[in-house]
C-alpha positions in Angstrom: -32.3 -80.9 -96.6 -31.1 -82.2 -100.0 -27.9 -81.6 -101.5 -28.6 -79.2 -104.2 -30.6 -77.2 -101.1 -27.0 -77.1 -99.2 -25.2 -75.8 -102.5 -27.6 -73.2 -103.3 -26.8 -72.3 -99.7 -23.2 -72.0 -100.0 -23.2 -69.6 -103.0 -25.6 -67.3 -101.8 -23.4 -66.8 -98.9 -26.7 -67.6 -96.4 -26.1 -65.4 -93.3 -28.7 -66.7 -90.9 -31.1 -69.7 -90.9 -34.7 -69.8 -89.4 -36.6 -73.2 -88.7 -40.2 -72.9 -88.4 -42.3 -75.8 -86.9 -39.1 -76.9 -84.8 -40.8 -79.5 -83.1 -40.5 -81.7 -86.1 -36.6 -82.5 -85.5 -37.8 -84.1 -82.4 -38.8 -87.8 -82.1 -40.4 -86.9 -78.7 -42.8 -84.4 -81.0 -46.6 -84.8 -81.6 -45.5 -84.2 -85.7 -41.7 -85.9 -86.0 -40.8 -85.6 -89.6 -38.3 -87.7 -90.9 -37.1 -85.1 -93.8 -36.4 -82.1 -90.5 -33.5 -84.6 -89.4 -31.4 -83.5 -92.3 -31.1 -79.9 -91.0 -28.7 -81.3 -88.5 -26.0 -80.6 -91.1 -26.6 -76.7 -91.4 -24.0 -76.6 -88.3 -21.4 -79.1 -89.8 -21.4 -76.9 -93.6 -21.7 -73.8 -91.8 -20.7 -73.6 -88.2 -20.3 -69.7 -88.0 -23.4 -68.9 -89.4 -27.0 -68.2 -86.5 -29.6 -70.6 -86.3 -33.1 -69.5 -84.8 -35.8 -72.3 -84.3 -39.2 -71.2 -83.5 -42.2 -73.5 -82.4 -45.6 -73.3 -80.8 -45.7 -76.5 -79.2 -42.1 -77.9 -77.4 -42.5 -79.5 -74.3 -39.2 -79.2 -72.1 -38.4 -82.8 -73.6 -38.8 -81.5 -77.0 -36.5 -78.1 -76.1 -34.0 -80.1 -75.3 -33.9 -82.6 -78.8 -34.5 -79.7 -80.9 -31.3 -77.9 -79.2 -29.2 -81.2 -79.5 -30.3 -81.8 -83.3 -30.0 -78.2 -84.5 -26.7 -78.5 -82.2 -26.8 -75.1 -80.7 -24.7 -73.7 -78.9 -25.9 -72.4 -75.2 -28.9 -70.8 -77.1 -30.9 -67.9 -75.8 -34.5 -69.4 -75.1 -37.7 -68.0 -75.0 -40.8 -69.6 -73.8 -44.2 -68.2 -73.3 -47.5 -69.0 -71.6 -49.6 -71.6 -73.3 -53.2 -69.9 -72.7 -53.6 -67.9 -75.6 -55.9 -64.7 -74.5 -57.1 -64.4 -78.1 -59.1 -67.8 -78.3 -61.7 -69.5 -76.1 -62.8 -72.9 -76.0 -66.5 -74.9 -76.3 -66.5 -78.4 -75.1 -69.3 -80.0 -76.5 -71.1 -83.4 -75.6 -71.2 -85.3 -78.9 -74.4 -86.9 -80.1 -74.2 -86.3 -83.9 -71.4 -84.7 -85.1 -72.0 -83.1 -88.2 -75.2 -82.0 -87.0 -73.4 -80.3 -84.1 -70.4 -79.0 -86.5 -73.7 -77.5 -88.9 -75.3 -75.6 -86.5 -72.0 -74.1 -84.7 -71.3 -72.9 -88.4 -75.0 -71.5 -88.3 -73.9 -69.7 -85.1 -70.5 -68.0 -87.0 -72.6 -67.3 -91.0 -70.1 -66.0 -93.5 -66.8 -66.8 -91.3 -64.1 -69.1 -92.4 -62.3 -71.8 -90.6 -61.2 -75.6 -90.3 -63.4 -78.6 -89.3 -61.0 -81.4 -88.0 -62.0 -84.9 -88.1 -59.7 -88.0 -87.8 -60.4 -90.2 -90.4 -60.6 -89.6 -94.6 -64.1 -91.0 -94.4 -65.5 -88.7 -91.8 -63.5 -86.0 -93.4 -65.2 -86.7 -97.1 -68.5 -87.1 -95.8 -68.4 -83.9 -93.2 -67.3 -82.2 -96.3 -70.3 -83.6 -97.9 -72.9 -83.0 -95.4 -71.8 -79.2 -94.8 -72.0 -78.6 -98.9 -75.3 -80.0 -99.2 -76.4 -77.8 -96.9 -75.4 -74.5 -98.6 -72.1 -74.4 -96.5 -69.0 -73.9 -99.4 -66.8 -77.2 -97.9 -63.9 -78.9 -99.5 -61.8 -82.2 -98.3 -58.4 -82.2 -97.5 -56.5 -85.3 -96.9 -53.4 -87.2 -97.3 -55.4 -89.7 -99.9 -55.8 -86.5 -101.9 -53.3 -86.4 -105.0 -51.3 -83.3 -104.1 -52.9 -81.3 -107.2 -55.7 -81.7 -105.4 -54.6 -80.6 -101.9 -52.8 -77.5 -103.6 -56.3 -76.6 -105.3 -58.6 -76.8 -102.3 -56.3 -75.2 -100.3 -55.6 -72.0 -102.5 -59.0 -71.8 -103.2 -59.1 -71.4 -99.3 -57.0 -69.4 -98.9 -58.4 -67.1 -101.3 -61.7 -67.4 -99.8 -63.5 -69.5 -102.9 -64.6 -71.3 -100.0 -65.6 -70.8 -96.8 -64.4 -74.4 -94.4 -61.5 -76.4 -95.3 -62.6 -80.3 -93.5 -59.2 -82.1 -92.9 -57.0 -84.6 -90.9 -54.3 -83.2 -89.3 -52.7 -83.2 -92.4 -53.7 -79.6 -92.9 -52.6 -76.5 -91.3 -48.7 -76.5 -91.5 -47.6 -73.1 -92.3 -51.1 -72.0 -93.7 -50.8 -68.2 -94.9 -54.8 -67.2 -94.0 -55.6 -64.1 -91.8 -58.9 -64.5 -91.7 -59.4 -68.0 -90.2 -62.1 -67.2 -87.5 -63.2 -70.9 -86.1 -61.1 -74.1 -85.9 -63.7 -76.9 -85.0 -62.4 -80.8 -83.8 -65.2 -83.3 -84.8 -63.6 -85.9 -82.8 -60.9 -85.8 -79.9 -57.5 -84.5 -81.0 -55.0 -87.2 -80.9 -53.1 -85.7 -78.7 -53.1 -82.2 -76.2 -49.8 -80.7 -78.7 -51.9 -81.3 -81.7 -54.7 -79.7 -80.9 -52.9 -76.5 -79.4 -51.1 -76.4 -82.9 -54.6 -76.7 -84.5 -56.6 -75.1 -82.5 -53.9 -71.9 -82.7 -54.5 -71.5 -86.4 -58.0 -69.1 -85.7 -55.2 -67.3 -83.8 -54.1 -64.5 -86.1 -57.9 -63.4 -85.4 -59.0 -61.8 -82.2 -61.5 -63.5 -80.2 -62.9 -65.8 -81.8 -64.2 -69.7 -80.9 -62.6 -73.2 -80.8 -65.0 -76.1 -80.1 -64.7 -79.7 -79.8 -67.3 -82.5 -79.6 -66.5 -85.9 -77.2 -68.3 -88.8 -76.3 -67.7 -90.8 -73.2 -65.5 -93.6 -74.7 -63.3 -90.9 -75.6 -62.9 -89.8 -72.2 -62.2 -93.0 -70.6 -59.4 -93.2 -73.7 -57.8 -90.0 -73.2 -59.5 -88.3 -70.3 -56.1 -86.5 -69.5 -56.5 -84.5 -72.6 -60.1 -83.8 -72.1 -59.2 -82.0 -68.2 -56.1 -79.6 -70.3 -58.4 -78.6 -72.8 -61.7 -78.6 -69.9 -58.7 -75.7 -68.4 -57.8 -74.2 -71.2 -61.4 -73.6 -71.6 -62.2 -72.4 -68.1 -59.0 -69.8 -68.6 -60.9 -68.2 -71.7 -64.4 -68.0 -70.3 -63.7 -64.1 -70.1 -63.6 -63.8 -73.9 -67.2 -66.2 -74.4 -69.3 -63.4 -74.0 -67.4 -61.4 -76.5 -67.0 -64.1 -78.9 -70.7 -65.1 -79.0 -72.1 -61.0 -80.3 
């Protein structure tokens, strides 16, 4: 929080503070961000005023940081389930993935959403690949100027185009209804990242999250690829409603 942010605080006589994205104060989090450690001094300029944290993805580690960062004070805690009733996941064998990522966009015509990959290059080419093949596709990356990032995202957001391709870079806070499909090219990085990312086709009901793997990745991070292998089993309900 920078100084000018604290003043403009203490005139306007703030009466409560919310933190969204919580998990960010916490080193133990998938997404630390150096800048969140600076909201530990809300409680040292204003000690008598509520402070509400809210976050989709705190392990009990995580909790417990956020807690002792925000320094609250025996907080009232609310946790829910993990399986989210409005999605359902595809696990996918991957043999060529923008193939793949074409044809599941094939499957959902006219629908927006995210295509994940994990590098710039993959992202920029996926981009690519979907656009030359009549699918509206922008990149969006932290090797983007951030005129550029704000550009292809409002034009997003204001559905100029249909898929948004990005690193993990994108998604924070995104204001879009309408996102219908999130799709991983590769293997998330890690299981809190890709229930943060996967969570943004959310705000819709039943519809699809997919992800492609190949078998290196599974001897990598095969723990990740049995949560999300029963996250997927717990939605198979929703699949026949998801695929009319």
């Amino acid at each position: 929080m920078q100084a000018h942010s604290l003043k403009s605080c203490m005139i306007f006589n703030v009466s409560f503070f919310a933190v969204d994205e919580a998990h960010c104060i916490s080193e133990w989090g998938h997404d630390f961000r150096p800048d969140y450690y600076s909201l530990s001094l809300l409680r040292t300029h204003f000690p008598d005023v509520p402070i509400a944290a809210f976050t989709a993805t705190a392990t009990k580690k995580v909790q417990k940081d956020i807690i002792s960062q925000l320094k609250l004070n025996n907080p009232f805690i609310i946790r829910s389930s993990f399986d989210r009733k409005e999605l359902y996941y595809r696990i996918v064998p991957k043999k060529n993935a923008k193939e793949q990522i074409l044809e599941f966009l094939k499957e959902h015509p006219s629908k927006s959403g995210i295509v994940y990959r994990n590098t710039r290059k993959d992202v920029e080419s996926t981009a690519e690949f979907l656009s030359e093949h009549g699918i509206s596709s922008l990149p969006y990356h932290a090797g983007l100027s951030p005129e550029e990032r704000k550009h292809h995202q409002e034009l997003f957001k204001n559905d100029d185009v249909r898929v948004i391709t990005a690193t993990i870079a994108f998604g924070m806070g995104i204001d879009k209804s309408n996102i219908r499909f999130v799709v991983h090219g590769d293997l998330p990085k890690s299981i809190e990242s890709y229930y943060q990312e996967t969570g943004r086709a959310g705000r819709m009901v039943s519809f699809p999250t997919a992800f492609f793997y190949t078998a290196e990745a599974i001897q990598e991070r095969s723990a990740i690829i049995y949560v999300i292998w029963k996250m997927r089993m717990n939605s198979r309900g929703q699949e026949r409603t998801c695929q009319r």
